[in-house]
N, C-alpha and C positions, 0 to 999 in steps of 0.2 A: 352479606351479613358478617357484621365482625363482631370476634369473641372477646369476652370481656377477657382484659388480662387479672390474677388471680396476686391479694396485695397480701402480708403478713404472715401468719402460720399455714390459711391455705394454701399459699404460694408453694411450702416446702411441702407440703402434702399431694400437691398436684402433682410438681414437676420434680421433686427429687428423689420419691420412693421408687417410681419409674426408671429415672437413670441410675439410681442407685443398683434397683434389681437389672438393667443392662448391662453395666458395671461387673456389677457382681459375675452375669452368666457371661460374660466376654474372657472374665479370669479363669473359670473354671473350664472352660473351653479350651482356654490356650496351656492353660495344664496339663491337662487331660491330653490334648493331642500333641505336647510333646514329651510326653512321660516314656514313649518306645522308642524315639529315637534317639537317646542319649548315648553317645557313644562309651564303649569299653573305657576303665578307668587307667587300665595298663595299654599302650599303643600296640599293634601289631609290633615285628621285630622290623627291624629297619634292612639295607644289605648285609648280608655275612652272619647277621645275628638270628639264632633261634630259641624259642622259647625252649619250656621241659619238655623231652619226649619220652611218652610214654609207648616201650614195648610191647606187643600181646605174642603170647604165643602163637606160633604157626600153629594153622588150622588146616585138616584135609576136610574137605566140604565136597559133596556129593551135589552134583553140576543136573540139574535142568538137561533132560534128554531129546531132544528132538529127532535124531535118525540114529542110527546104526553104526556107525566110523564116526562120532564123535566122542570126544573123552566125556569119560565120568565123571573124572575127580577132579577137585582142583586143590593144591597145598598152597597158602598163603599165608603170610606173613606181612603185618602191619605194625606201622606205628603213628601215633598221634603225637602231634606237636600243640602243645598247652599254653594256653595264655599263663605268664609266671603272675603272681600276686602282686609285685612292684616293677615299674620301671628297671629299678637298677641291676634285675637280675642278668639285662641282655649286659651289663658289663663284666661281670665275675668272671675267672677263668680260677683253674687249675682247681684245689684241695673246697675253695669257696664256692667255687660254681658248683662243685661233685655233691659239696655238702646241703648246697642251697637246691641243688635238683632234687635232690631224695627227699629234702623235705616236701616241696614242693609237688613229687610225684605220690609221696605218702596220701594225700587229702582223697586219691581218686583210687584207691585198692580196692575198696568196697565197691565201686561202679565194674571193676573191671569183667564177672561174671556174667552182666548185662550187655559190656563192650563185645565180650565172643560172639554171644545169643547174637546181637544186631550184626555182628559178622558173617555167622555163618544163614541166616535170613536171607541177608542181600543178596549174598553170595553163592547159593542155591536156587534163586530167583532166574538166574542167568544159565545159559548154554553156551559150551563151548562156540561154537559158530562167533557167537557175540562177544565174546572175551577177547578172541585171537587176533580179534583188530584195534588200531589204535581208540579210535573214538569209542568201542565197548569197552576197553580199562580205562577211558576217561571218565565216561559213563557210572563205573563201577565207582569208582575214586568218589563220582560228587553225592550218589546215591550213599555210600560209606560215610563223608562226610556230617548229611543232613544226619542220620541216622545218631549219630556220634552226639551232633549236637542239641541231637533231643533227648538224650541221656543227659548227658553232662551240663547241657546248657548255651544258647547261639552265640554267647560271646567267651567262652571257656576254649573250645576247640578252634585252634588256625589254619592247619592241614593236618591232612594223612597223607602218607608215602608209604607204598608195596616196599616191602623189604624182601619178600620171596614171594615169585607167583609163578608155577611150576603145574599144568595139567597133561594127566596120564589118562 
């Protein structure tokens, strides 16, 4: 059985409102699933170059005990490296750079009470045992990380680096 084909304005009512609405849901689709993957507007730094870092104060943080002859405490000392707001900040040096970092580190002073909090969290989570070897301060580092950038945000923060990590 063959179908009559459809001649004048039925024709557009048949076959167009259809692909039109295909159309349609194929755009919103492909929006939609690339709206999270867009990358950061500032590049990571390249060799040699880093973003602003932000210093926290060292922290002594009360360690996760598991036996008797492990430390308690642990003193730490972090700092966050920041995606800068432009490009050109990975070229600034001297009086411009010092100047363009403090602005730059100003925007995050109000997060940084929440940056300790998620510090000293992680970092009580853990026991000595686990700290004292490499892969548990790698551990710590990506755990510090994620943590950082769910404050701040996934494409704000680039690393963290121990600046003092010291348990008694």
């Amino acid at each position: 059985m063959k179908l009559p084909i459809p001649k004048g304005k039925r024709a557009i009512l048949v076959l167009g409102v259809p692909l039109g609405l295909a159309a349609a849901g194929a755009f919103v689709f492909m929006q939609m699933s690339a709206a999270g993957s867009t990358p950061p507007a500032v590049p990571d730094p390249g060799t040699g170059q880093l973003g602003p870092i932000l210093a926290l104060d060292d922290r002594v943080i009360n360690l996760s005990v598991n036996d008797a002859g492990s430390y308690k405490y642990a003193k730490i000392g972090v700092s966050i490296e920041l995606r800068p707001s432009t490009a050109s900040f990975y070229d600034l040096h001297g009086t411009e750079r010092t100047t363009s970092e403090t602005t730059e580190l100003d925007k995050y002073q109000d997060e940084v009470p929440r940056l300790l909090d998620a510090l000293g969290a992680v970092v009580s989570s853990h026991d000595s045992s686990t700290l004292t070897t490499p892969d548990g301060r790698a551990q710590l580092k990506s755990e510090l990380l994620d943590a950082f950038r769910q404050i701040l945000g996934p494409d704000e923060v680039i690393d963290v680096f121990f600046t003092n990590f010291v348990m008694q």
